[in-house]
N, C-alpha and C positions, 0 to 999 in steps of 0.2 A: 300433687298426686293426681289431677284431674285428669291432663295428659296421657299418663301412664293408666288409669282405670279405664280413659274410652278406650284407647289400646287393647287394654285385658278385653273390651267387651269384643272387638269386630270380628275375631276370629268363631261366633255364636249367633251372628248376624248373616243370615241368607244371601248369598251372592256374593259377597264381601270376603268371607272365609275360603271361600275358592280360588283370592289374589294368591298371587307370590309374595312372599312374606309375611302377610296371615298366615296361610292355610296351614294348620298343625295334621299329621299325619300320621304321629307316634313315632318310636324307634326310642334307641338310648339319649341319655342324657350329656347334654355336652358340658364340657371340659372347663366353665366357666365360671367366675365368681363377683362378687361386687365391694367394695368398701370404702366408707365414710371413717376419714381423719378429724380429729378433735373436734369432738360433737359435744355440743353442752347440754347440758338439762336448760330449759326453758320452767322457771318455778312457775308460772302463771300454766301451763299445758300439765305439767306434773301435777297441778293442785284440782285442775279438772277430772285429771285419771282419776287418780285418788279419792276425788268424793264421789265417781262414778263407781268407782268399783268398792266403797265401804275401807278404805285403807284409813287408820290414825298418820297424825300428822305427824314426821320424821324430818332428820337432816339426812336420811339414806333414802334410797328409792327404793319404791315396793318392788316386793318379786319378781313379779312379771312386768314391769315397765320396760326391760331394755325390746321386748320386741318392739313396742312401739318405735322405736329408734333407727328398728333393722326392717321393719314393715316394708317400706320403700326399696329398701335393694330386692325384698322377695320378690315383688311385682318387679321390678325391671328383669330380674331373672328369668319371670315366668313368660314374658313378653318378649323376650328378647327371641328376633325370627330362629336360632338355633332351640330354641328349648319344644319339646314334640307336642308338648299340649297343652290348651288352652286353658288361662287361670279360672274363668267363667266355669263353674261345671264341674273345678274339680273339689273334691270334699276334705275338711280337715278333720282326719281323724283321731291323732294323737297328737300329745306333746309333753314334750321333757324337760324343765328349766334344772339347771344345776347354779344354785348359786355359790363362789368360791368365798366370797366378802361379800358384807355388805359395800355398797357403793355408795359415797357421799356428791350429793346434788351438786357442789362445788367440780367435782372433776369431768375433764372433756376425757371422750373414752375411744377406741375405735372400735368400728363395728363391721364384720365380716359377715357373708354369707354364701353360702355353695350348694348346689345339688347333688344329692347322692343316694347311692344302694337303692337301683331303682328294682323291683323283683316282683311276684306274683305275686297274688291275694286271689279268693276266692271269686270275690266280683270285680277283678279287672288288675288294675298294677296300681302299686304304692311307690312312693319315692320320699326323699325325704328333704327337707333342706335344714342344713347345719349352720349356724349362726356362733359365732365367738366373738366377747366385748372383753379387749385390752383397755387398762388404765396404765399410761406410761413403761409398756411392756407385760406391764402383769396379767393373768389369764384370770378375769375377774367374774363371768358369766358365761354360762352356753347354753344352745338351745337346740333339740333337734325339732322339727314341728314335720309329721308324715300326713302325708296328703293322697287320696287315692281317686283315680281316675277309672270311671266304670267301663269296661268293655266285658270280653271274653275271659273268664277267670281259669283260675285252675282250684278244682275242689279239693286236692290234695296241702294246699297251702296256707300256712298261720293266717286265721284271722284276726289275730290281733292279741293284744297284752288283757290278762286279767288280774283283778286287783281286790283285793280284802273289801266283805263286806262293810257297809256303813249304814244302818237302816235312819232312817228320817228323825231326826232328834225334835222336835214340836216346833222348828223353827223354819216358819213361810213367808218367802220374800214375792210381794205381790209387785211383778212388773208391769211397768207403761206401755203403752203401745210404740210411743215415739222411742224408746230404748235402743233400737237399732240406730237409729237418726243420731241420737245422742251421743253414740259410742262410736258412728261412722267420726262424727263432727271432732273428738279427739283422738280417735286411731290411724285414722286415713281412709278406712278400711268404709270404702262405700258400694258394695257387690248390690246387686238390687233386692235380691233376696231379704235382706238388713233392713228396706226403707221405709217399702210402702208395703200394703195388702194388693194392689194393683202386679205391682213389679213383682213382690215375690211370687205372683198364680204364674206369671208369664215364664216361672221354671218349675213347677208343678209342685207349690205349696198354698195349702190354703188361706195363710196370710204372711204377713213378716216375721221372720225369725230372729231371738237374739243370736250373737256372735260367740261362737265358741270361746273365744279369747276371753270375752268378757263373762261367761259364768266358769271360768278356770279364775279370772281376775277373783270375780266375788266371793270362791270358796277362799283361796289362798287371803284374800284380806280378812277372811271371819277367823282365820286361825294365827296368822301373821306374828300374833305377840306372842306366841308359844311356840312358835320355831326358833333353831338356833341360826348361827350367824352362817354358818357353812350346811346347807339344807337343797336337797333336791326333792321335787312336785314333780309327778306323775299324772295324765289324764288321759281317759277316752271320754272320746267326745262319740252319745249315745244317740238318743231320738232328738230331733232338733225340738226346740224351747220357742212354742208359736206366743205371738204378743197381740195383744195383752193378753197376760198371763199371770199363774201363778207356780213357784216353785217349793217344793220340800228340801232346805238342807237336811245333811245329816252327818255327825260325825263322830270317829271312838279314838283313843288311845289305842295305839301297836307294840309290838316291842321296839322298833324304834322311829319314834314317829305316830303318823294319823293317818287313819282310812277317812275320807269324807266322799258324800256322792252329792247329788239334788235329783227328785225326780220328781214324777206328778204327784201332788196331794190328794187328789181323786183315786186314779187308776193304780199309781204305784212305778207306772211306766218309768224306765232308767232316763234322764240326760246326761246327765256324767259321771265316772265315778274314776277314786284318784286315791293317791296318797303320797304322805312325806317322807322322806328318809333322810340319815344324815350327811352330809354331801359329802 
């Protein structure tokens, strides 16, 4: 992944984003896709997800592990000179896991990913990228994950999905500082934002942030054993989650499924808020 992240970064770099094949300039999204043939689970990286994000030990993988698998074609998508703009910069705002089956750590799977429905937003354009995991043909997972890149909005247009209240159930998960480190070191996912307090000011936070990925991870493992086998997870991803930190889960029964959020335990301020349904 090293490769590929300084990539993502030089098109954010002074002088450098003005080559030919850096320089992102916006327009449509091109026509392109990526995918990895029988991909195994690795038990030793599965076991580090898993106790990172509060998952019970299974012979299935956690909900959200196949991104991890598909993490690498994003970045190659987002990097590749056709694609209009630069992965540094742009935000993850929602995501959608749909799980068909569960998936046994045993099978090699294939993992697809595309660009798509790139449209308006308030504060600039959203696009999305779609992600599908076959086991031996079968359509075993997908994932849409929407990313928005800020420019010139149109104030007429959705901003975004809302979802059933969850207010803070008495349970505060007090994060690390290194927690971005930790999750880059089994994601892939090393944006600078994530690392240090140094890196993240240098894109205008006052110190490092967790990964969205990983507190979508965190809720879906606190409820994990009360989902059924065919279950789709729903998120926005709200105020970022500065480290060290601490968080407020929160979470209720729906009619079908669970609303959960986390937010600040002081203020009340939102980070995410989501829910289950049945897939």
């Amino acid at each position: 992944m090293l490769p590929t992240m300084v990539k993502a970064a030089l098109p954010v770099v002074p002088g450098l984003n003005l080559l030919p094949g850096v320089r992102k300039t916006g327009g449509a999204l091109p026509d392109i896709s990526r995918v990895r043939h029988d991909v195994p689970v690795d038990t030793d990286h599965l076991t580090a997800y898993a106790a990172l994000c509060g998952f019970p030990h299974k012979d299935t993988l956690p909900l959200p592990y196949p991104h991890l698998l598909a993490f690498g074609l994003h970045m190659e998508i987002m990097t590749a000179g056709a694609f209009p703009f630069p992965a540094i910069g742009t935000v993850h705002l929602e995501n959608s896991i749909t799980q068909h089956r569960p998936i046994d750590v045993s099978e090699k799977l294939q993992v697809t990913a595309r660009p798509d429905h790139l449209r308006p937003h308030a504060k600039g354009q959203v696009f999305d990228l779609l992600t599908t995991v076959h086991s031996a043909g079968e359509l075993v997972w997908e994932e849409t994950s929407t990313f928005l890149r800020r420019g010139e909005g149109d104030e007429a247009a959705p901003t975004g999905a809302t979802y059933p209240e969850a207010p803070p159930s008495g349970t505060v998960w007090k994060l690390p500082g290194d927690l971005g480190r930790r999750y880059a070191g089994v994601s892939g996912d090393h944006n600078p934002i994530h690392l240090y307090g140094l890196t993240a000011k240098a894109f205008g936070f006052p110190r490092q942030i967790a990964h969205g990925m990983w507190s979508l991870g965190r809720c879906v493992g606190a409820l994990e054993n009360r989902l059924p086998d065919q279950v789709r997870v729903d998120v926005a991803f709200k105020k970022p989650i500065l480290l060290p930190g601490s968080v407020a889960f929160g979470s209720r029964p729906t009619d079908d499924g669970y609303a959960f959020s986390l937010s600040n335990p002081t203020s009340g301020a939102p980070h995410l808020a989501g829910r289950t349904t049945r897939g």
